[in-house]
Every structure is written in C-alpha cells, then in structure tokens.
N, C-alpha and C positions, 0 to 999 in steps of 0.2 A: 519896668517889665510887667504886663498883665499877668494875672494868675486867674484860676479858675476856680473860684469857689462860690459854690450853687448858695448857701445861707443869705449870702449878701442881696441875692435877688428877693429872695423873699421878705427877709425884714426892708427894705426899701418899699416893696409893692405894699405890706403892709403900713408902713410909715405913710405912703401917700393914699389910703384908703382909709383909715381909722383917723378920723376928724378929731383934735384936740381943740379944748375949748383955752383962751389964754396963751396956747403956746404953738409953737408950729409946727412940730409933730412928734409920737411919742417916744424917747429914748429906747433903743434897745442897744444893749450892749453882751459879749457875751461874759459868762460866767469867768468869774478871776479870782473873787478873796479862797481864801480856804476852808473860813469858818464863817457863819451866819452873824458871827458880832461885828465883824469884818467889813462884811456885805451892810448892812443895817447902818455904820456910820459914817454909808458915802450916800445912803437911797435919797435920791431926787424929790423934788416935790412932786405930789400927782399922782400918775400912774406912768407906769415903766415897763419894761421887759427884758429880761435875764434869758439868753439863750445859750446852751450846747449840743455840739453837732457832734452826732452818734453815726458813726459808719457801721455797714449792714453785710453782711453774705450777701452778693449778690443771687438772685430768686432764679438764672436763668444762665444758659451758658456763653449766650451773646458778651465778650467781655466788656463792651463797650458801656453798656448802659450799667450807671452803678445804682445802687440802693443806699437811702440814708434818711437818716430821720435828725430833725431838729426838737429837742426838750426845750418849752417854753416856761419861762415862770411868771404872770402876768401880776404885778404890784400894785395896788392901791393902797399910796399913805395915807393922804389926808381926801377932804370930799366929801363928795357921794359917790358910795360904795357900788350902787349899781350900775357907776359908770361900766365898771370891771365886769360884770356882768354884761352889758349894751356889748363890749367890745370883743369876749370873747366868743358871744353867737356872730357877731359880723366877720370874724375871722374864722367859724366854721361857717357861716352862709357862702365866704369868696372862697375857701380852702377844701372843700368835704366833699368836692361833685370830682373827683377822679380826675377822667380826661377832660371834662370841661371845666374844670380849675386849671389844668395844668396850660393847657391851648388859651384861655384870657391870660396868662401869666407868662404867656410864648408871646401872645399879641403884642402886652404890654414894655416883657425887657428889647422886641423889635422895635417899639416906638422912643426907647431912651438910648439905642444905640448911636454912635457920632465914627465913623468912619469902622464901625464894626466892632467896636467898641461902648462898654458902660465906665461910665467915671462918677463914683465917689466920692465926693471930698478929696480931691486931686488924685486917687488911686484909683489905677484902670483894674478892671475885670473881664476875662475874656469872656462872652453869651455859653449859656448853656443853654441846651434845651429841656421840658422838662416833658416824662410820659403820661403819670399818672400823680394827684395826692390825695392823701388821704389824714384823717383827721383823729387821733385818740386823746381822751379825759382822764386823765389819772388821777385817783384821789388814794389818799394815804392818811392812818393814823399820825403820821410823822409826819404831814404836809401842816398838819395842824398847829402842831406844836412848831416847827418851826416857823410860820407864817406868825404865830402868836409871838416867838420870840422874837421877830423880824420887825413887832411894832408896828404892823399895818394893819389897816382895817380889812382888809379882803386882799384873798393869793385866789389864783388861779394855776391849774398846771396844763399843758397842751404841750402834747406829740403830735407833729407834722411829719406823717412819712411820706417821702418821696423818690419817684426816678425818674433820673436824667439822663443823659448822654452832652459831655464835653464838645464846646464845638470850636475853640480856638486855636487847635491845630493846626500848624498850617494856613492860618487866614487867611485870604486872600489879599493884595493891597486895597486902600480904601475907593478906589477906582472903578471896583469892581464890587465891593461887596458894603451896602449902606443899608439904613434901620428899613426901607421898602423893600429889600432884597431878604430878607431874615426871616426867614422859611426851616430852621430848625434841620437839616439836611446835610449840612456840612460834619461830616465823621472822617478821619484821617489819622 
C-alpha cells in the first residue's frame, strides 16, 4: 500500500542532483541512534545526510495544504571538506527560490511517476504536490561540539521548510492518470 510522505521526494531529488565522486549517490538516512556515540560508529564513508521531519501549525485555514520542515545534518568524514560546503550551496541554489523550487520539484516527482505512482527501493509513495520552499542555516555552539564528537571533519546543519498538499487520495486508475498527466491538482 502507498503512503504519502513528502521527505522521501526530496531527499531522492536531492540524491539525483548532488553529484558524488566514487559512489552513486549520497546516503541519507533519517535520524535513529539516540546518542551521537551511536550515530558516529555506523557513519559511512564520505559524506552523508542525517534527516528529521518536523510537522508545523499549518500557516492558513485551508486544511489541505500542510506545513513542515525537514532538519538536515550534512556529514563530511573523510576528504575534502569543501566538498560539504560545494554541496550545501547547491542544495540552497535547487531549494531557496520558493515557488520556483517547489514547481522544478513538481516537474521533477511527475517525471519519476509509473502509473501514478513513485517507487523507491520497491516502496510506493503516493505524489504530493509541493507550494512553496524555503531554506534555513542553523548554527549552534552545540553543533560544534557535537560535530567534533561525531569525528568528522565538517557538519552542516539545513532546515527545508515546506508546503504541500497530498495528492493520493483517491487516484485515479493508471489509465487515466500517468507521469504527463501530473499537474499537482488532484485534492480529495
């Protein structure tokens, strides 16, 4: 059974955007140990990304459209450092322009849809649309230290806030509804 969770589109769009050198694209996974010593003696080689998805008050009375943000934590273990750097302006150059991130990121999950549908790693997701995103930099005395105890050469931290609107309600059958049809329109 598809489920509908918006994260999955994004770390994918980022997965096929952000060029790895060596490997074939960057791990993200989301947050799981409970403690940073935890986390630190499963870290992959490279660079990686640690993500949690924050639900938000939605901004407006429409109940449709929800509000939510993804906390990024962007790893560099071994390397060069400014790869991490390279990669988190190319995630705010695809990600920080509003509607016109959100509309290439509408383009994009239309063109990986297969009978109205995105699949995963054999797991379906049903399309969402998205409205708007937007891009926040958190830095923290405590980023520091924890990134120091984390044994990496360079952390990054990135907030992705977004909204979307659900659109797998209801689908239509695949007959009727394919990745050239995926116009973000379907609310039910």
């Amino acid at each position: 059974m598809a489920i509908s969770y918006p994260p999955i589109f994004i770390n994918e769009y980022l997965k096929e955007k952000l060029p790895m050198t060596g490997r074939e694209s960057m791990p993200f996974f989301p947050t799981m140990p409970t403690d940073l010593h935890s986390l630190t003696e499963y870290f992959p080689d490279g660079m990686f990304a640690v993500f949690d998805r924050m639900f938000k008050m939605r901004r407006g009375p429409f109940p449709h459209i929800k509000c939510e943000q993804l906390l990024y934590y962007f790893y560099k273990v071994d390397g060069d450092p400014e790869l991490l750097i390279e990669h988190t302006q190319r995630v705010q150059d695809l990600l920080d322009r509003a509607d016109e991130s959100a509309q290439e990121l509408n383009a994009w999950i239309g063109s990986k849809l297969v009978n109205g549908i995105f699949t995963v790693a054999g797991k379906e997701f049903l399309p969402v649309y998205f409205h708007n995103i937007k891009i926040y930099q958190l830095e923290e005395t405590r980023d520091i230290i924890d990134f120091g105890t984390a044994r990496t050469f360079a952390g990054n931290k990135l907030i992705i806030d977004y909204d979307y609107h659900p659109m797998g309600h209801n689908v239509p059958n695949s007959d009727t509804l394919n990745s050239d049809q995926y116009n973000g329109t379907i609310i039910s």
